[in-house]
N, C-alpha and C positions, 0 to 999 in steps of 0.2 A: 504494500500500500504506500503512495506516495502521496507528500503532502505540494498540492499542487498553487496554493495559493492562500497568502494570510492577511488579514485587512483586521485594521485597526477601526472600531467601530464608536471608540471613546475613551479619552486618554483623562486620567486623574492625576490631579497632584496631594489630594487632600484625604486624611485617613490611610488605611493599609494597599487598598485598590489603586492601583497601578495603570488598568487600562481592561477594558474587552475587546476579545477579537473574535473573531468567526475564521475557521481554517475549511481549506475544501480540498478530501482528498479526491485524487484521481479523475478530478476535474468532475466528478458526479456526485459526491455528498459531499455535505457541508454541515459541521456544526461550528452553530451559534452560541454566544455567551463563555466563552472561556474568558475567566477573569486572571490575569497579573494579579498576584498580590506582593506584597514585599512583608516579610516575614522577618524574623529579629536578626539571621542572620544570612539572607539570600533573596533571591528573587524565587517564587515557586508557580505554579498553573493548576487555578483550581477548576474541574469541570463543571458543565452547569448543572444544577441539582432544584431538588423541589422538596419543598418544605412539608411533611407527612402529617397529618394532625395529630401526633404524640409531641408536634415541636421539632423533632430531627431532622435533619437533611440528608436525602439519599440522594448520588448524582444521578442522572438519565443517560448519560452515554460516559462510558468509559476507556481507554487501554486495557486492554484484556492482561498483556504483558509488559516487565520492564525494558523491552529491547522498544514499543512503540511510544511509549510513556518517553523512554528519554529521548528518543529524536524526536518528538512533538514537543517536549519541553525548550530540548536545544533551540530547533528550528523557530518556534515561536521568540523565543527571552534574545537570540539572534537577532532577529527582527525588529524588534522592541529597542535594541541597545543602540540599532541603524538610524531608529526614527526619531527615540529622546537619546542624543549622545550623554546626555549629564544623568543617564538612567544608572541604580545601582545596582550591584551583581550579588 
């Protein structure tokens, strides 16, 4: 699966959130809502999730494995580092 295209859909500077993006693999899916957040010590990528009425969040789409987790992560915080240079890591 390749990650065919990442757009930034809204960039933050205030609080933990960082920016969302929407990634489209393979030129035929696309998700939407993957938040930047900046975390105490790195940048991380949280999926988009929905709030269950116990209160919890379960995400709706995920990496199955860590080999696709880390090149969506890279690929994405990549991107990000391109578009705010004063972004932190």
């Amino acid at each position: 699966m390749e990650i065919t295209d990442v757009r930034f859909r809204r960039f933050s500077d205030s609080g933990r959130l960082r920016a969302l993006v929407s990634v489209t693999f393979d030129g035929v899916f696309a998700v939407h809502d993957i938040k930047i957040i900046e975390g105490d010590d790195r940048l991380f990528l949280a999926m988009p999730s929905r709030r269950t009425p116990d209160g919890k969040y379960h995400d709706i789409v995920h990496p199955v494995g860590p080999a696709l987790r880390d090149a969506l992560e890279t690929r994405v915080l990549d991107e990000y580092r391109r578009a705010v240079p004063t972004a932190q890591m």
